[in-house]
N, C-alpha and C positions, 0 to 999 in steps of 0.2 A: 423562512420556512424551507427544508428539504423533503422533495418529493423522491424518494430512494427506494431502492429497492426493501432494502432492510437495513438497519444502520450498525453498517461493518465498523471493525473497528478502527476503521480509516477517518473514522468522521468522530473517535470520541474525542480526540484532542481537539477538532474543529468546536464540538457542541462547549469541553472546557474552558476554550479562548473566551467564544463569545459571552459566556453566565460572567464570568472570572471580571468583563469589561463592564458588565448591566446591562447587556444586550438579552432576548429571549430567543430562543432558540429550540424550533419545533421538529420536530419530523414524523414525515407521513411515511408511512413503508408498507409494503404488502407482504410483509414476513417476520417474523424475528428466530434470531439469529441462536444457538444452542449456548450462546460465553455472555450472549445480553441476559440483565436481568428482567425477572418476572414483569415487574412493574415498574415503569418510569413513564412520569408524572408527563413529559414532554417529547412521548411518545404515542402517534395514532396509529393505530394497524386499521386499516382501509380494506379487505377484499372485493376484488377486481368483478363481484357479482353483485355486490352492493352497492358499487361508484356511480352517481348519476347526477346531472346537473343542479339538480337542489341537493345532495351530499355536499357535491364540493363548494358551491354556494353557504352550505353552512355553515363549513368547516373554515371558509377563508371571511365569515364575519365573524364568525367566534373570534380569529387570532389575529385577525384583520393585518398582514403580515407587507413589512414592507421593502422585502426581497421575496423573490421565489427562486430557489436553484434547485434545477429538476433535475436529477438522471433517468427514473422511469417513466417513459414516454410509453411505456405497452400497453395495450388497448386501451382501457377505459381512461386509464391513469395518465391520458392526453388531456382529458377535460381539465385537469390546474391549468395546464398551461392556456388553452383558449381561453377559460374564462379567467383568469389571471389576466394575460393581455386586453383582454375586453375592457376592463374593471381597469385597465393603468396601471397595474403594477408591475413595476420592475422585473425583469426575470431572467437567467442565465441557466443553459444549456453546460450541464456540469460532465463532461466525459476526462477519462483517461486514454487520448489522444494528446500525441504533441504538440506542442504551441510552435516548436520550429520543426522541417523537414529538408531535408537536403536531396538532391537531385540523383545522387547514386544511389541514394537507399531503394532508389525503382529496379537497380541491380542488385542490391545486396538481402532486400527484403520486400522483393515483387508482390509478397501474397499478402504482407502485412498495409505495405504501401496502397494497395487497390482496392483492399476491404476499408482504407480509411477513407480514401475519393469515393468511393461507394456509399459508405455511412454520411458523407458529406454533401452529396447530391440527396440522397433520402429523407435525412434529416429539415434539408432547404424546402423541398419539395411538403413535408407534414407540417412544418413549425415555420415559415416563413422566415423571413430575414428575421437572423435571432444572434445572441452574442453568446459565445462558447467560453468557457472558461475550464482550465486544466491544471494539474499540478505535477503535470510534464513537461519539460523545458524542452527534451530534446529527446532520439532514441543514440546510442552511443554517444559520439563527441558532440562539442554544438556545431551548429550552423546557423546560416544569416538571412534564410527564406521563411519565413513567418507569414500566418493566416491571417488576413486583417481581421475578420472579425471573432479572433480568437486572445486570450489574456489569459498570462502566465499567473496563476496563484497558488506558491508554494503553501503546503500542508504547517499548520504553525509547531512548533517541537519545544517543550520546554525544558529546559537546560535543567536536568536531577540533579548531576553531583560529576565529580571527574572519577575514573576507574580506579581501587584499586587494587595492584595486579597480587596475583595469586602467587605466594613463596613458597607454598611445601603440598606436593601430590601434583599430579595433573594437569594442565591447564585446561579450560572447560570452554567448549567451544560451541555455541549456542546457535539452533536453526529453527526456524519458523516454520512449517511447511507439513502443508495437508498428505503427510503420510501415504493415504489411500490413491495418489494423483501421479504416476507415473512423470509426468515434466519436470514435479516438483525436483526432480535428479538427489533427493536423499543417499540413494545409493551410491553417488559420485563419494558422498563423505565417509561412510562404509568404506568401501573400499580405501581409501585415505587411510583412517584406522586402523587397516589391517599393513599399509607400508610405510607410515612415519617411523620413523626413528624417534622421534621427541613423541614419549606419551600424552595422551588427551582423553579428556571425555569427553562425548557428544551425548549432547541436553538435545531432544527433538520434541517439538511443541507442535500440536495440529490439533485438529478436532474427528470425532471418530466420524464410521460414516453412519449414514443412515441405515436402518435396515432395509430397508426398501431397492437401496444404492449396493445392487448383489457386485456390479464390478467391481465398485471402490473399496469396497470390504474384501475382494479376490483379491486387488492390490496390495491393501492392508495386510493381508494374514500371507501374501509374497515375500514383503518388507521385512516381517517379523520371523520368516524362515529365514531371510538372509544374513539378521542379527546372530541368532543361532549358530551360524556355519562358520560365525567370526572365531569359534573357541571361547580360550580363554576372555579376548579380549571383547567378548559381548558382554561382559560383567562392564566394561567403560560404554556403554550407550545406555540411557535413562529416556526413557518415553513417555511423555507429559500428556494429555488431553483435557479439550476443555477448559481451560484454565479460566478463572478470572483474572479483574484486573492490579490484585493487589499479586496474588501469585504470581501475574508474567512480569511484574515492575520486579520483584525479589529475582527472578532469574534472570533477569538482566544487568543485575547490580551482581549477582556473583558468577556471572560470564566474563570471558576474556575477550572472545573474541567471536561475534558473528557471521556467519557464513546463509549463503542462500545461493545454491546450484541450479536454481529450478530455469528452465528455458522459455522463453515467451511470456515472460513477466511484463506486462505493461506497464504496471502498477505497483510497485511492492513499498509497505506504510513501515513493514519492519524491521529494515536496513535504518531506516530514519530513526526511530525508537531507540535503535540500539547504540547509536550514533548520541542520540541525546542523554545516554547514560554514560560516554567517552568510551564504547568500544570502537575498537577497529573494526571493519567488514570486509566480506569478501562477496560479490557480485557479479552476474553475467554483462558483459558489453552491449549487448542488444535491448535491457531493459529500463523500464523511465528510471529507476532507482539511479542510474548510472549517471542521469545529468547531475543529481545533488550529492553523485559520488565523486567525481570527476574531479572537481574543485578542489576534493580534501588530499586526495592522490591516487594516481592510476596503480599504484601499485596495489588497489584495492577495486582493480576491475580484473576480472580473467576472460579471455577470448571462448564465446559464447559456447562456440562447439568444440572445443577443447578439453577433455580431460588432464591430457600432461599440463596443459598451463593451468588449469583451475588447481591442480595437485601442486604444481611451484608455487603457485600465487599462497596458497593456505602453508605451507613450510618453511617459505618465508618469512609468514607470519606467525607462526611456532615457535622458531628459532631465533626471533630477534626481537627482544627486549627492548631495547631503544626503537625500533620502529611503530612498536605497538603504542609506545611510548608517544610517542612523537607524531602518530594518526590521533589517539585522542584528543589529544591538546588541539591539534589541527581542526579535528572535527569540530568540538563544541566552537572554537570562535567563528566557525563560516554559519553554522546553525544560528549563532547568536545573531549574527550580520544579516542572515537571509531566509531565516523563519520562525521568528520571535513573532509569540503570538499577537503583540500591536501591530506587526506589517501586514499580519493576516486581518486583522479586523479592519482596520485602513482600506485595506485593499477593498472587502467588501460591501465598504460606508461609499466609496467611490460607484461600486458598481449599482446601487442603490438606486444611483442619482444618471443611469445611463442612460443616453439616445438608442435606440437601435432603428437603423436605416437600414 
C-alpha cells in the first residue's frame, strides 16, 4: 500500500512492476492528478476531512496490506502510519532525499543540505525511529557517507525497444517540463533553437495550469510569447499537454534525444523513461536524475548553472551520430543491470520483512 500524495507518474511503473509479478498494489492519495484516469480500480482518494481512526482502520482491513510506503505524512494522513505500526505492519518512509551525501555539498548546496537535516530531525521526532527509503543514490557524483537507516531503491524501467534514429528532417529533441514553472529552464532550449546550427525540433510536454494558478499561467502565456519572438523557427517547437500514457510512450519512441534544463530537480522520473526507450539525455549536475545518469556517461550531465555548457552538452549531442549512438546502447544495458523491474520487487519483498530499531 502507498500512502501518496497523488499517484504521479513516478509510481506507474512501480504499480506495473508489482501487478506484472502478482503482487497487489494500492494507493491511498488525497488528489488525483489531471493525466491519471478517471477511474482505477486500485486507487483510494482519502480527503484530509474525512480521515479518522476507524477510516483508516477500515481501509487497512479491507486490503489488509503487507507493506505500507508512505510519502504523505500531512495531517491527518499521519494516522496509516501510527496505526500501521500499531497493528505490525511493515512500513517505509518513501522520500526523494538521497541515500548518500558528501561533506562539501554543506558548501556547494547549503540550503538544500540543511532543509534535508531539518526534514530529518522532524521526521524522527513525528514518526519515530523508521526506515527511509529513496530512489536517489546520490545528488551529483557519488559518495561514500550514507544514512543507516535509509535504502537505495531505484525506480524499476522497463526496457521498450532500442532507438531508432531519425534520417530525413530534423532531429526531435524531446522535454518534459511543466511549462508554467520558471526552474523548469524551458527557455535555456529556446534559446538553443534559435543558435544551433544543426536544425531540431523541440517536442515540450507539461501539463497546463489550473485556473485558479493565476502565476503559473502568467508564466505559461511568458513562455508562449517567447516561442513567438523565435520567428520563423517557432514553426520547430510543438507543445503537448496532458498527455496520456499511450501518447507520451509514442513521443518517446519518435524522439532522439531528451533534454531537461530545469534546476533543483530532486526527482525527475523522465530522464529514466527516456532512457528506457535508448534515447540519450541531457541533465542538470545537481539533480537525483544524475546518479542513474552518471553511469551511462557524463557527457550527458551539464553544469547546473551553466548555460554555455548546457548549450555544448546539447550540440554535441546534435552533431554526433555515433555518440547518440553509443549512449543508447549504453543506457539500456545499465537500466537492464540496475532497474529491472525484479530488483525492484526484491527490493521491496526484502523490505516487507524489516526490523526497524
Amino acid at each position: 500500500m502507498f500512502v501518496v500524495h497523488r499517484m504521479h507518474p513516478n509510481l506507474r511503473e512501480v504499480y506495473r512492476a508489482l501487478i506484472s509479478y502478482g503482487h497487489q498494489c494500492i494507493f491511498v492519495v488525497a488528489g488525483v492528478g489531471p493525466s491519471e484516469p478517471d477511474v482505477f480500480e486500485d486507487r483510494i482518494l482519502v480527503h484530509p476531512h474525512v480521515l479518522s481512526d476507524a477510516a483508516v482502520n477500515e481501509i487497512l482491513d479491507h486490503d489488509q496490506p503487507d507493506l505500507v510506503v508512505q510519502r504523505n505524512i500531512d495531517g491527518p494522513y499521519v494516522l496509516f502510519w501510527k496505526i500501521a505500526r500499531a497493528r505490525g505492519i511493515p512500513q517505509v518512509l518513501y522520500t526523494q532525499d538521497p541515500h548518500q551525501v558528501p561533506l562539501f555539498d554543506a558548501f556547494v548546496r547549503p540550503l538544500r543540505v540543511i532543509r534535508l537535516f531539518r526534514d530529518l530531525v522532524k521526521q524522527r521526532i513525528r514518526l519515530g525511529p523508521h526506515k527511509r527509503i529513496t530512489p536517489v543514490q546520490y545528488w551529483g557524483r557519488e559518495h561514500k557517507f550514507s544514512f543507516s537507516n535509509s535504502e537505495y531503491v531505484p525506480f524499476p524501467a522497463v526496457i521498450k525497444s532500442s532507438k531508432t534514429e531519425s534520417f530525413s528532417g530534423p532531429l526531435k529533441v524531446l522535454t518534459v517540463a511543466k511549462h508554467g514553472q520558471r526552474r523548469k529552464r524551458v527557455r535555456w532550449l529556446l534559446k538553443a533553437l534559435k543558435e544551433a546550427s544543426t536544425p531540431f525540433t523541440l517536442m515540450v510536454v507539461g501539463a497546463s495550469p489550473s485556473p485558479s494558478d493565476k502565476r503559473k499561467r502568467r508564466n505559461q502565456s511568458q513562455f508562449l510569447r517567447v516561442i513567438r519572438r523565435l520567428g520563423e523557427r517557432a514553426e520547430n517547437v510543438i507543445v503537448h499537454e496532458n498527455l496520456d500514457r499511450e501518447e507520451m510512450e509514442a513521443l518517446y519512441k519518435a524522439g532522439d534525444i531528451f533534454a531537461l534544463p530545469s534546476k533543483r530537480e530532486l526527482m525527475a522520473i523522465s530522464p529514466l523513461e527516456a532512457m528506457s526507450h535508448g534515447l540519450p539525455v541531457l541533465a542538470s549536475s545537481d539533480g537525483g536524475a544524475a546518479s542513474y545518469i552518471y553511469p551511462v556517461g557524463s557527457e550527458q550531465i551539464f553544469r547546473a548553472r551553466s548555460y554555455i555548457n548546457f548549450r555544448k552538452k546539447l550540440f554535441r549531442l546534435l552533431e554526433n551520430a555515433h555518440l547518440r549512438k553509443s549512449l543508447s546502447h549504453r543506457a539500456l544495458k545499465h537500466l537492464e543491470r540496475t532497474h529491472s523491474p525484479p530488483i525492484f520487487v526484491d527490493r521491496l519483498a526484502e523490505l516487507a520483512n524489516v526490523e526497524i530499531h
